[in-house]
GUKOLSE-906620 format. One record per residue (C-alpha): residue number from 0; x, y, z. Coordinates in Angstrom, 1 decimal, padded with zeros to 4 digits. Layout:
- pos; xx; yy; zz
- NUM; X; Y; Z
...
//
This chain:
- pos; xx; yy; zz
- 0; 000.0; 000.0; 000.0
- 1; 001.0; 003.2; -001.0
- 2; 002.6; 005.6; 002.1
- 3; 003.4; 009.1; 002.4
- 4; 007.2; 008.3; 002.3
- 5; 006.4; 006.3; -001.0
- 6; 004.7; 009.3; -002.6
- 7; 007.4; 011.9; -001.4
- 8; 010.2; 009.6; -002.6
- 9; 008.5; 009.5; -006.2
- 10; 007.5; 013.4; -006.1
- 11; 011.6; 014.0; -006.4
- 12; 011.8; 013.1; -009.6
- 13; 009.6; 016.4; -010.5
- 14; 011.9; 019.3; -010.7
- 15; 012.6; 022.6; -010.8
- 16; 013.2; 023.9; -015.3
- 17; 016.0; 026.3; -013.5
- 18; 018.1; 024.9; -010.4
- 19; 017.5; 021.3; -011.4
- 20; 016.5; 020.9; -007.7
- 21; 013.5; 018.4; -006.9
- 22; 009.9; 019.9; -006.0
- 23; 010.2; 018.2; -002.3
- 24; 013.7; 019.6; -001.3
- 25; 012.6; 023.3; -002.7
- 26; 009.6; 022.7; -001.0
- 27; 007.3; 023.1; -003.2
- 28; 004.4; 020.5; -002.7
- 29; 003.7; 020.2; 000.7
- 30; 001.0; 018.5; 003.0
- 31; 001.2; 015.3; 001.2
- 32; -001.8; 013.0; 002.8
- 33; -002.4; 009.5; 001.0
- 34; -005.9; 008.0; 002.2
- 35; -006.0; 005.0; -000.7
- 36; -007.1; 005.3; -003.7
- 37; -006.6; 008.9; -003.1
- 38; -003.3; 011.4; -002.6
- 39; -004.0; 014.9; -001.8
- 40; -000.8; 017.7; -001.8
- 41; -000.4; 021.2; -001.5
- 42; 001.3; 023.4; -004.4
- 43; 003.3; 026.1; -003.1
- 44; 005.1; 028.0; -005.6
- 45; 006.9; 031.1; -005.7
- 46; 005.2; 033.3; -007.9
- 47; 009.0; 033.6; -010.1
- 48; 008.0; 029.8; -010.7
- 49; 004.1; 030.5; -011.8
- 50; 005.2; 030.2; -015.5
- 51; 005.8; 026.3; -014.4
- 52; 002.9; 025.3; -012.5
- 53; 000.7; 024.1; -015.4
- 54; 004.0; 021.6; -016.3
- 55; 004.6; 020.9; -012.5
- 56; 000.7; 020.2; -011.7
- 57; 000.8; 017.1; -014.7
- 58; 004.2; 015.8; -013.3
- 59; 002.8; 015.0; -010.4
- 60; 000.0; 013.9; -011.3
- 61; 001.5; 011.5; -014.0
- 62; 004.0; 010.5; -011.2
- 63; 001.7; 009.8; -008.0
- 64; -000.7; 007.8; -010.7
- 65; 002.1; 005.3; -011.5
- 66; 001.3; 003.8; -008.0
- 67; -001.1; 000.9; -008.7
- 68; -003.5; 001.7; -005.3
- 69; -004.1; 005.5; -006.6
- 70; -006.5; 006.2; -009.4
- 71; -006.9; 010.3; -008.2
- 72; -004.6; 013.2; -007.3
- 73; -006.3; 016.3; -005.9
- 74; -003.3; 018.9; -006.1
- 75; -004.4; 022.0; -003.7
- 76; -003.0; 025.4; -005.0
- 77; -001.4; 027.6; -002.7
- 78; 000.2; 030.9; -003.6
- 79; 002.4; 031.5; -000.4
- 80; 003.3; 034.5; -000.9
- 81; 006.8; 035.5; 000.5
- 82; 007.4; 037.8; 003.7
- 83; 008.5; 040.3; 001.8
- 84; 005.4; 039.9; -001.2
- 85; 002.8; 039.7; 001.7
- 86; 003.9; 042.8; 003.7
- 87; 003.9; 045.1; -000.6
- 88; 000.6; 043.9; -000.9
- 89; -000.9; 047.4; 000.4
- 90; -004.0; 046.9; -001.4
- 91; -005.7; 043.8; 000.4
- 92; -009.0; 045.0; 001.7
- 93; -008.9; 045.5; 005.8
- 94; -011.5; 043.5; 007.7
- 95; -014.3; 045.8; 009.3
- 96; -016.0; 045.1; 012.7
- 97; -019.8; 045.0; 012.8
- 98; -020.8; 046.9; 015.8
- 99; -022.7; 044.9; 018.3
- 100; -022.1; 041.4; 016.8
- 101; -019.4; 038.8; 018.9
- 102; -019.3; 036.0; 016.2
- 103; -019.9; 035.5; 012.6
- 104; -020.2; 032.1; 011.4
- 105; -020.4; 030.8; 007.7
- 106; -022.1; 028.0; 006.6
- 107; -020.4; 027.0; 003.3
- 108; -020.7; 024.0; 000.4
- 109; -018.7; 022.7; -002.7
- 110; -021.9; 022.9; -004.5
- 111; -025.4; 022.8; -004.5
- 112; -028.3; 020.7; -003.0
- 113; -026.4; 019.5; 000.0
- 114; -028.4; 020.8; 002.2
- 115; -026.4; 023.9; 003.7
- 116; -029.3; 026.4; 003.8
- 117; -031.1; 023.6; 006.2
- 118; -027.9; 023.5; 008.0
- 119; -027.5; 027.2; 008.7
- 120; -031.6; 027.8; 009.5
- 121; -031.5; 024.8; 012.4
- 122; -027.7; 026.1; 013.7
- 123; -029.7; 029.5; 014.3
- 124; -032.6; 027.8; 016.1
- 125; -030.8; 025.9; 017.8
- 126; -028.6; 028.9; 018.9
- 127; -031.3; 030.9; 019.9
- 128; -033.3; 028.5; 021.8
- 129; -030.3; 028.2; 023.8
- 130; -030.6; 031.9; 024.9
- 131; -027.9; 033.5; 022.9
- 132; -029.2; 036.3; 021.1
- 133; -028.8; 035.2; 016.9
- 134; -028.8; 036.4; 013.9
- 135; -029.6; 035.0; 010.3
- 136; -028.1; 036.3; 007.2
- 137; -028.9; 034.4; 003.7
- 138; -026.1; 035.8; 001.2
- 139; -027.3; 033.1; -001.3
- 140; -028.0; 035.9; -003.3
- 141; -029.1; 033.4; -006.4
- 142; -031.4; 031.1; -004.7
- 143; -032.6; 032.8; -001.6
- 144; -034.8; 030.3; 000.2
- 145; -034.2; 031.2; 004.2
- 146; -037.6; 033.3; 004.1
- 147; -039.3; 030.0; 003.2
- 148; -037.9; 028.1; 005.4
- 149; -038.5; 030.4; 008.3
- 150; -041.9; 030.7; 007.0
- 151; -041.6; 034.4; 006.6
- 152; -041.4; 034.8; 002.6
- 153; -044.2; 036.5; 002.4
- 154; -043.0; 039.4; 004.9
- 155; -041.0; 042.6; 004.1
- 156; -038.4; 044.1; 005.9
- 157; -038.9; 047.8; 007.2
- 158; -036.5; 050.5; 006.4
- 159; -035.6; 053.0; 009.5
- 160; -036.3; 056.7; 008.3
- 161; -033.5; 058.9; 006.9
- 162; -031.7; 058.2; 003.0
- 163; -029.4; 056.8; 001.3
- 164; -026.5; 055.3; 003.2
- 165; -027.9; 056.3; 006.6
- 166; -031.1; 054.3; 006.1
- 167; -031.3; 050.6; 007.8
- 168; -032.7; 047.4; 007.0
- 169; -035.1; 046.2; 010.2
- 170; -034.5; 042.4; 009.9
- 171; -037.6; 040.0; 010.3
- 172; -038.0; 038.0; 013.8
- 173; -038.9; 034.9; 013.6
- 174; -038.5; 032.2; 016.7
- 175; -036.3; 034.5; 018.2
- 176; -033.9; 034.7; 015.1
- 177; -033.3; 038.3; 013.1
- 178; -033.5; 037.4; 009.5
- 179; -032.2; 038.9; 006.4
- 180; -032.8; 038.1; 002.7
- 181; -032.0; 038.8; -000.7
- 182; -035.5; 036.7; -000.8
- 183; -037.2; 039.7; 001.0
- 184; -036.3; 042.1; -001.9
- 185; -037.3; 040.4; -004.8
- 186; -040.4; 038.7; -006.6
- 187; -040.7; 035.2; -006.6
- 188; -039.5; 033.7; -009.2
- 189; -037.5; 036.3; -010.1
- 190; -033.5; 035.9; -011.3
- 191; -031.0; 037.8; -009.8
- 192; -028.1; 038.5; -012.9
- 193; -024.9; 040.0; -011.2
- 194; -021.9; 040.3; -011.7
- 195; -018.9; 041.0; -009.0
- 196; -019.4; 044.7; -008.4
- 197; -023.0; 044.1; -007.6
- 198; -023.0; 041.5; -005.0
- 199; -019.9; 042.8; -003.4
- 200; -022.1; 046.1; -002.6
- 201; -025.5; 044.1; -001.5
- 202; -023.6; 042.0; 000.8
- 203; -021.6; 045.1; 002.3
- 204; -025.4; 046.5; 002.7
- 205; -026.6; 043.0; 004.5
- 206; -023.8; 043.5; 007.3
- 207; -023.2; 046.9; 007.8
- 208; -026.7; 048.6; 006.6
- 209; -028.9; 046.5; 009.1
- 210; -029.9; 046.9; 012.1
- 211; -028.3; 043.8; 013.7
- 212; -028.9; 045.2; 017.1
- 213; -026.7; 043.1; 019.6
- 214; -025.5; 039.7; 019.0
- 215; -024.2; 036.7; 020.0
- 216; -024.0; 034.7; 016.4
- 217; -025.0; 035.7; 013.5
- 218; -025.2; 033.0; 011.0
- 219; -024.6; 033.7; 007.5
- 220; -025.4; 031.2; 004.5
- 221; -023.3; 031.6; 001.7
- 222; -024.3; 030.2; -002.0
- 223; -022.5; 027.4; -003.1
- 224; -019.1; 027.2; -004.7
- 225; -016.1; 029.2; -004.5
- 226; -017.1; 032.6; -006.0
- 227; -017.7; 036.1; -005.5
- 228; -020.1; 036.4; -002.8
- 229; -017.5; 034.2; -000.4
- 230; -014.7; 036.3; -001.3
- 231; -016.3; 039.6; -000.6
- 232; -017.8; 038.1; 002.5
- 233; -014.2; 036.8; 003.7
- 234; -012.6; 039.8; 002.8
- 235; -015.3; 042.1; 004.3
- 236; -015.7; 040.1; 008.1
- 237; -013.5; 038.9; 010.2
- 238; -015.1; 035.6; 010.2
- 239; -015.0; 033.3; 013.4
- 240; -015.1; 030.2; 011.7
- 241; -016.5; 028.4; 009.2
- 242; -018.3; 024.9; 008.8
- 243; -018.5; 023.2; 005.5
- 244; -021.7; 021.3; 004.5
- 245; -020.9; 017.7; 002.5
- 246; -022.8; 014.6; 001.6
- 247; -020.9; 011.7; 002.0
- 248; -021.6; 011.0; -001.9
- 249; -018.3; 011.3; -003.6
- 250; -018.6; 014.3; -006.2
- 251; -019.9; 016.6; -003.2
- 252; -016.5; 016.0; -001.3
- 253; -014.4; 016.7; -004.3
- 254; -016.6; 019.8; -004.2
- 255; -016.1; 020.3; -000.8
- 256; -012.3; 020.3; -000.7
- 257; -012.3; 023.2; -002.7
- 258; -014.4; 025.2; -000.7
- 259; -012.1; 024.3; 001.9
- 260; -009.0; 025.3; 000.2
- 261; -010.4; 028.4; -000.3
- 262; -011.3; 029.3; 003.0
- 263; -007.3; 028.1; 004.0
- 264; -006.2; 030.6; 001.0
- 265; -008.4; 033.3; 002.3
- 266; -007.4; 032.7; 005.9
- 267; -010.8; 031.8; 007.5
- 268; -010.8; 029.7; 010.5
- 269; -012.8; 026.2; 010.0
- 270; -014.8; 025.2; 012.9
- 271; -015.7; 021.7; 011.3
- 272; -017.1; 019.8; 008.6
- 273; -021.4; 018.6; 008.8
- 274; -021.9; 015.6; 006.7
- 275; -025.8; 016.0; 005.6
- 276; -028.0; 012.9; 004.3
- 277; -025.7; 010.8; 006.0
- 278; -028.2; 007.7; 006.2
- 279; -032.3; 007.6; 005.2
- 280; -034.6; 006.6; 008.4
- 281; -038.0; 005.4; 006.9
- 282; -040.9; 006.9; 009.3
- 283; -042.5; 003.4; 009.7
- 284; -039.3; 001.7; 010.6
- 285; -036.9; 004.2; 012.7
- 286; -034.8; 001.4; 013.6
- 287; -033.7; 001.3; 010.3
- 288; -031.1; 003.4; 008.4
- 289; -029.9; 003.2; 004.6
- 290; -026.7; 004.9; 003.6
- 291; -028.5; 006.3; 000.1
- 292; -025.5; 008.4; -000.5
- 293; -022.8; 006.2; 000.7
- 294; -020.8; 006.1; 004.0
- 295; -018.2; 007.6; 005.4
- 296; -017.6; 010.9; 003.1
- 297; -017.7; 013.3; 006.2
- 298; -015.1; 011.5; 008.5
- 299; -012.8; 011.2; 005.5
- 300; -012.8; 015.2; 004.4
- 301; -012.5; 015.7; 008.2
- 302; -009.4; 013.5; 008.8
- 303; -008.2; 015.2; 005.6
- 304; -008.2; 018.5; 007.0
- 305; -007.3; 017.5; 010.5
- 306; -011.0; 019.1; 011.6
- 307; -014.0; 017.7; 013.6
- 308; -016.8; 015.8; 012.6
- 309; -019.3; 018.1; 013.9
- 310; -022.5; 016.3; 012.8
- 311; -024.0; 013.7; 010.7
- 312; -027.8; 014.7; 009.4
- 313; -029.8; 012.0; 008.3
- 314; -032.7; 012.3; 005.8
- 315; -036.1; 012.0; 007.6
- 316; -039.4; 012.5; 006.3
- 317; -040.4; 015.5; 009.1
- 318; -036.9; 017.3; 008.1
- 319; -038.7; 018.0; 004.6
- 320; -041.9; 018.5; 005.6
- 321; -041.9; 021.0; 008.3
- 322; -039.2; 022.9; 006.5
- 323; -041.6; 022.9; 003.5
- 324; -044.3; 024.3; 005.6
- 325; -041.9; 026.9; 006.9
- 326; -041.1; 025.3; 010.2
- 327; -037.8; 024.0; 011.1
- 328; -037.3; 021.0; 012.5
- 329; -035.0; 022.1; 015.8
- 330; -038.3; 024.0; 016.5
- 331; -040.7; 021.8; 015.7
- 332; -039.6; 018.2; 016.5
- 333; -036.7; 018.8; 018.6
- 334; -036.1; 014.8; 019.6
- 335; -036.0; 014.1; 015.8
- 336; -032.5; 012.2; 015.3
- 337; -032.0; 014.8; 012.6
- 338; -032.9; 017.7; 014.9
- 339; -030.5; 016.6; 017.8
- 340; -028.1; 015.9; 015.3
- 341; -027.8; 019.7; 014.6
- 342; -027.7; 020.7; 018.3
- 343; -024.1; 019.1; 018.4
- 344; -022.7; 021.6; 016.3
- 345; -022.9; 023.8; 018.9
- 346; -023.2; 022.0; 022.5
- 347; -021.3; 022.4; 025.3
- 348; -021.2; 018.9; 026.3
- 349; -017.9; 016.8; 025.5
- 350; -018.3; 015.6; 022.6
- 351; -018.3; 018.9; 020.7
- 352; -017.8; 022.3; 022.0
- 353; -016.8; 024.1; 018.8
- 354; -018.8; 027.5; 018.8
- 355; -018.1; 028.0; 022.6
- 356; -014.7; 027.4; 022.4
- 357; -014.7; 030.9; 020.5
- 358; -013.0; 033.8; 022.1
- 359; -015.3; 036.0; 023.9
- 360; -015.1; 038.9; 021.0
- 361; -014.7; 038.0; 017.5
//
């Protein structure tokens, strides 16, 4: 079988067009992790060596897929810039403080239909019901669909007197949470087509042009992917920590690493990874559970990254129902497997203390 040493033995005979020297000694690829039929490294170049990394990225590849036990390479890129680089880059936005609130947390996924919006709603309920004072902020600008969830979507948001920049959004209430949606501001139905600019300046208005009040959490779900809105948001916040939302199916982790290597480049703490539809309990046998979208996915993207396994979800039928009717399920069935599930992202029992292991002040 395959080891660590094997693969960093191999990678030397990928080298460097100038010196001649081997990608391992100039320490180049780093954070080699082999977990069979899979090797994962880190690409670190010097940006005088960018001109090679298209040549360098198919060496290795071509090299680590000799080994008979690996059929995929997963090659995370990583800039690194120098001391010197880092301290002349003058222009990198500096992260603003939002008055009032102690924590921001994003809820983040590789891609779509994982589940991370029903993540982020039950984390808030969750939070709240506990007594700490939360906030909700759906930046999936494209497919807004918190207000349903909440059961809210036919509300709208009130706007405190004044105009222009010192007008603020008054964020709905619902069980004890202070929403705030793109969902709230357009027709149903209707798409949103923006570019950069655009959502860079309605997600500076969602954290700095509401009235938040005073909070504990606010929990912010981003769309899916690795895009605009997560940049702006990471480069706007100082963010607390981030969870990443995965099915254990096998195309949502290769999605999922590269949300998480974009957090890494972007320097946002990660709290943890949520596996979601981990198994299928039928409501007339609940001693039963099917692993639909195979086992195991979570634990391995966690022992990847060296982070906790905060949660496994499982499908049940009162998950989708309730939320379809605009109830979550931490508020509505709160012994539900899937429900208590949730509450261990956040609890302050042993077994996962994540969120309260925060500093006091963000």
């Amino acid at each position: 079988m395959t080891t660590i040493e094997d693969a960093n033995f191999a990678l030397q005979k990928v080298l460097d067009a100038g010196s001649q020297k081997n990608v391992i000694e100039l320490a180049w690829i780093k954070n080699v992790r082999v977990t069979i039929p899979r090797v994962i490294v880190t690409l670190s170049l010097p940006s005088f060596a960018n001109s090679q990394r298209d040549r360098i990225v198919l060496e290795v590849r071509k090299v680590l897929l000799d080994f008979e036990d690996i059929d995929d390479v997963q090659i995370e890129i990583d800039n690194n810039p120098s001391k010197t680089e880092s301290q002349n880059q003058s222009n990198a936005p500096e992260l603003q403080k939002i008055d009032g609130i102690r924590h921001i947390i994003a809820i983040s996924s590789g891609k779509g239909g994982v589940g991370k919006s029903t993540i982020a709603v039950n984390l808030a309920c969750s939070l709240a019901k506990l007594g700490s004072k939360t906030g909700l902020l759906d930046a999936d600008i494209y497919g807004p669909n918190t207000p349903s969830m909440m059961g809210v979507a036919e509300q709208n948001p009130k706007v405190t007197e004044g105009s222009g920049s010192d007008q603020r959004l008054i964020p709905i209430n619902k069980y004890g949470i202070s929403l705030v949606s793109m969902g709230f501001l357009i027709e149903e139905g209707q798409p949103v087509i923006w570019r950069g600019p655009m959502l860079n300046s309605i997600i500076r208005q969602f954290l700095y042009q509401v009235e938040w009040n005073n909070l504990d959490f606010l929990v912010i779900d981003l769309p899916p992917g690795t895009g605009d809105a997560q940049i702006s948001l990471s480069q706007s916040v100082p963010i607390s920590g981030a969870i990443v939302v995965t099915t254990p199916q096998q195309v949502s982790l290769q999605d999922a690493r590269r949300g998480l290597a974009m957090f890494k480049q972007l320097g946002v703490p990660l709290l943890g990874i949520v596996e979601n539809m981990s198994v299928f309990i039928p409501p007339d046998m609940p001693g039963k559970k099917y692993e639909i979208f195979g086992k195991g996915g979570g634990q391995t993207l966690a022992n990847e990254n060296d982070l906790p396994l905060l949660a496994q979800i499982p499908i049940e039928i009162p998950l989708v129902d309730d939320s379809n009717k605009g109830v979550p399920i931490s508020i509505s069935q709160p012994n539900k497997e899937s429900s208590v599930a949730v509450s261990y992202t956040h609890s302050p029992s042993p077994r996962d203390a994540t969120l309260y292991r925060m500093p006091s002040s963000a």
